[in-house]
Structures are given as C-alpha cells and as structure tokens.
N, C-alpha and C positions, 0 to 999 in steps of 0.2 A: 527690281525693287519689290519687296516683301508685299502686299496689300492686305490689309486687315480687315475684314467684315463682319457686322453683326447680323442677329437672327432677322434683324427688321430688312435687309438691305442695304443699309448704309454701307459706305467703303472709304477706308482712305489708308494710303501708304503709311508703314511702320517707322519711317523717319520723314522729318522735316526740317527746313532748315528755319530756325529764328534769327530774328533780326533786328530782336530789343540792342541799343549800344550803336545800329547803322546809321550814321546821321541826326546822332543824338541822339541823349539820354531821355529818361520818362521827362516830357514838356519842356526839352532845351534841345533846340536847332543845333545842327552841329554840319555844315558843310564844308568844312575842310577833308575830309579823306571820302569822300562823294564816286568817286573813278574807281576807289580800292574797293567799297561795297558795290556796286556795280559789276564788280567784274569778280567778285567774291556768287555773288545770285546766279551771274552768268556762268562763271566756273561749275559753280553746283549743277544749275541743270543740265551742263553738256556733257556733265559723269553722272548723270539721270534720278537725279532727287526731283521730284514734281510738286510736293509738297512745302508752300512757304508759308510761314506766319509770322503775321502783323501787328500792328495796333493805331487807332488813329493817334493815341498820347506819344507815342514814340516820335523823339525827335518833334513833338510840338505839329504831324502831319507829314517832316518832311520824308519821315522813312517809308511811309506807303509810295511817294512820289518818286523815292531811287526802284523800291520795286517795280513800280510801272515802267520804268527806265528800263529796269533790267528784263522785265519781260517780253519789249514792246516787237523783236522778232521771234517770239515764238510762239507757237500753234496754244492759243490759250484753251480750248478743249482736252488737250496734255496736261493740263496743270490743274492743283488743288492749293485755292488761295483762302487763306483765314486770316481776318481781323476780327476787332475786337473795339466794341461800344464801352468807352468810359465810365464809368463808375457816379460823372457829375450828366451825364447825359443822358439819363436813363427814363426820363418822363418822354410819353408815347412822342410830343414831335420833336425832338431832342433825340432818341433814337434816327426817328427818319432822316434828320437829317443828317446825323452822324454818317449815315450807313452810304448818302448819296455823296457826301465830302468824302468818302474811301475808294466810290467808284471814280469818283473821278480825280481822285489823284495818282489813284493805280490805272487809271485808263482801259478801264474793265468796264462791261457792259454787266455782269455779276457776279455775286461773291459765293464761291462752294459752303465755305462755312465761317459765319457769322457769331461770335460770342460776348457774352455778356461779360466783362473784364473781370470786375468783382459785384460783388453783393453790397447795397444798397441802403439798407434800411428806413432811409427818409424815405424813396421812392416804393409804389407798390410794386410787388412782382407783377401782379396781373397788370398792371397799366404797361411796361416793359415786354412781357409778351406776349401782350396783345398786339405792340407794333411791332414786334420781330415775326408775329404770325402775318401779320398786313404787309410785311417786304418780302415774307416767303409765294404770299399769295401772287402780287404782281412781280413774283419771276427776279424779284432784284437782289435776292440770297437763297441760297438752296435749302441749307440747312442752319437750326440750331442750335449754339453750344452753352457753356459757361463757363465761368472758372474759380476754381478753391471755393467751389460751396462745398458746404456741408449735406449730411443726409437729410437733414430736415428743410433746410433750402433749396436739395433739389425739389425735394418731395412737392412742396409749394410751388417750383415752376412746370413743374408738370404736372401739375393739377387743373394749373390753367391756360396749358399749351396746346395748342389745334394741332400741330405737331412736335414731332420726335424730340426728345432734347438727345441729340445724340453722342456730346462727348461733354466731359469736364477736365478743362485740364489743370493739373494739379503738380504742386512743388514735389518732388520726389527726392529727395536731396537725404541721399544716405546717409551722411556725413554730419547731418545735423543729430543730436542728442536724442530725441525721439526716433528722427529715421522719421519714412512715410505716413500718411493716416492711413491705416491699413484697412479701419473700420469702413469708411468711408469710397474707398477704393474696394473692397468686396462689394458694397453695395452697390456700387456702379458695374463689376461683374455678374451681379447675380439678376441685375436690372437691366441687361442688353445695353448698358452706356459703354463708352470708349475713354478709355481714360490716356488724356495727352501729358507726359510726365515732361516735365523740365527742370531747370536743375538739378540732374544727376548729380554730377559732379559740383556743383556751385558753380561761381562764376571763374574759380580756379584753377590749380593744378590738383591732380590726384594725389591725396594722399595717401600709397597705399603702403609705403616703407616697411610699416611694422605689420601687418596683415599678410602673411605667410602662403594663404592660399590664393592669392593672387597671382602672385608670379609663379604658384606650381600650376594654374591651371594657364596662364599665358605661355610657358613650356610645354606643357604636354599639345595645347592645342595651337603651336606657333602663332599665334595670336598677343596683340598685346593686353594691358590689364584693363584698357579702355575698353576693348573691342571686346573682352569677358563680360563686364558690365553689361555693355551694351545689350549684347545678345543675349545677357539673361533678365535684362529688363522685358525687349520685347518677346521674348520666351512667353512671357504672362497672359493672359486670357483676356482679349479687349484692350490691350495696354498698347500704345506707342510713343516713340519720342522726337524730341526737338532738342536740334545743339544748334548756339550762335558760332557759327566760323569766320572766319577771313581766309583761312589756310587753306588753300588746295590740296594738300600731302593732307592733311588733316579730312577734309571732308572725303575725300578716297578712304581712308581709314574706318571712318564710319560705316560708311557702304559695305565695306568689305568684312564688319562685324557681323553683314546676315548670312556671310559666303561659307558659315557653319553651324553645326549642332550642338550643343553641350550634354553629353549623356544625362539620363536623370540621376544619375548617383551626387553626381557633381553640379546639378541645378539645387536639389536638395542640400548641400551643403553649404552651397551659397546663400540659399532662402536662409540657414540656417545664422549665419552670419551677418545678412547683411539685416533681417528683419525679425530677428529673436534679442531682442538687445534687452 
C-alpha cells in the first residue's frame, strides 16, 4: 500500500476503504446484510488496505459497531481508523461525547483520525476545536480532520487549532457538471493538508462510453478504466481516496491501480479532461 505523507509528518495510506451504505444509510439502522459487511472489512484487510472510514450517523452508530466487529482479530497498530463528529454534535460536550460513543462501539481504545463531518454554522468553530484539541490531548484521537470546508472555513479552524488540521475530505465526483473544487483543493496542497477524495465515481457505474481516452489508456496500460482513474487521482500531491465495496474482485482492483505509473504525457491529458471542463 502506497502511503502518503505530508511535510509536517503526518501519514496515511493512498486508499481506504468507506463504509457509508454498511448497516444503513445516513441515521437508518440497517441489519439485514450485517455478515456480508463484515466480511466485506474483513476481506479488504487480508488483501492489505489498513485504512477505514467512518461515521457515527452511519447506520444511526450501527456501522462503526460492524467495523469493530470486523476489526476485533487484528493487530489494531496496523490499522488507520477515521470517523467522523456529526454536524448536530458539534458543541465542545457533544463532541466528547460523540468521539467516546465511536470508541466504544468500534471497540478501540483510540482513533487515528477524527473529523468534523460538515460545517456548522449555528455552532462556533472554536468551541468544536477546542474539544477536538481536548480528545487529541488525552490521547483519545490522534489527529484532526474535516470535511467539504471551504478555504475560508479551513482558514477559521486552524486559526484556532492547537493542532494540525491535517486532512479535508472532499466530494471529488468527476462526473458532476463542475468537476472538483479545484480552488479549494490547491489550497489544501499548497497548505500541507491531505485531501481525502470520495465520490469519484458517484455512487454508480462508470460512465466512460463516450470518453475515448479512457479505454486507449486502459489498453495501453492493461488496466481498466477504474484503475486509470484511480491512479491519476492519487497521482496528485497530498490527494488520497476512499471507495465503498462489498466486492472482493472489486477491492483487488483498487489495490492493484497503485501496481502502476501513468507517464506524464498521459496524466496531462487526463488533467486535461477530467478538470478543464
């Protein structure tokens, strides 16, 4: 596995696996296919992804409690586990407590990287990290994050952060009309952040039919048009990703998109494509 690091130190693997849809949707329990995520987490770590991400809204709590499930024989020092503080839970004891209902439903004693779901605006930034600075101090989250802020939102959490805000991750979803924030995504390059993309693809299938240069660079490089994607997302400077699976064939796939290089003639063309719109 690829591992990405910034200039501060921080480190974390160029894929991970999500698991928004595991055991329910955002705030709806879903334990009917319970065995199949389970052994979907399980499958991924024993073809060596280390990285999972969370959320306490998912599934209403119960999808942190199938990862702890699915973690509970392995070496949790191998592993890089991120959730994610609610959006309604953002007032200092409302965090705390969020963060100790994650530990103990994953069955963790702490959490690699902790982030702030979304942006707030009832709540102050500074009252929110000042108790993410309070759970980094006693040891009960190592790092943290956020997600889908903007530049002037970071700007505001790390004005009044004691530490790093070390990643934001953000919808990257080609496919959409705009394409990525790109503004916003340089900033985070240009500021030592990590930027976790999700939604590549959406929630769907590839649509890459009429898009020509995909299946010449999936031929040239025996690769498919995923595994192009993939590698020239984390190709980017501080960029990694997260895909939701169930598929075994499918998360081999992933993996197997860092097992190349894409020349720079053909990453430029693709920038040229996928974020010149």
């Amino acid at each position: 596995m690829i591992i990405k690091r910034l200039n501060s130190g921080f480190k974390m693997p160029a894929l991970g696996i999500g698991t928004y849809g595991m055991g329910g949707d955002e705030q709806d329990e879903d334990k009917s296919n319970d065995a199949e995520c389970i052994t979907a987490i399980r499958d991924a770590l024993n073809l060596g992804y280390t990285h999972i991400d969370t959320a306490e809204v998912y599934g209403s709590g119960h999808t942190e409690e199938l990862v702890g499930k699915a973690i509970e024989d392995y070496d949790r020092k191998k592993l890089f586990i991120a959730t994610k503080v609610f959006k309604t839970n953002l007032k200092y004891d409302d965090v705390i407590r969020s963060a100790k209902g994650s530990l103990k439903r994953m069955k963790i004693d702490y959490i690699d990287l902790c982030l702030i779901h979304s942006y707030n605006p009832d709540v102050p930034i500074k009252e929110t990290i000042s108790a993410m600075d309070g759970l980094v101090k006693k040891g009960l989250i190592k790092h943290i994050g956020v997600c889908n802020f903007s530049i002037e939102q970071l700007k505001e959490a790390q004005k009044y952060s004691m530490n790093k805000i070390v990643t934001n991750q953000m919808k990257y979803s080609l496919w959409a009309k705009t394409g990525p924030d790109l503004e916003t995504i340089d900033y985070c390059q240009k500021n030592d952040i990590m930027v976790t993309a999700y939604k590549l693809f959406g929630r769907g299938k590839i649509n890459t039919e009429k898009i020509p240069i995909f299946s010449v660079l999936a031929k040239k490089y025996n690769k498919t048009e995923a595994q192009i994607i993939t590698n020239w997302v984390v190709s980017k400077k501080n960029v990694v990703t997260i895909f939701k699976s169930v598929n075994k064939e499918h998360l081999k796939e992933n993996l197997e998109a860092l097992e190349f290089q894409i020349d720079d003639k053909n990453i430029q063309e693709l920038d040229s494509f996928l974020l010149k719109k």
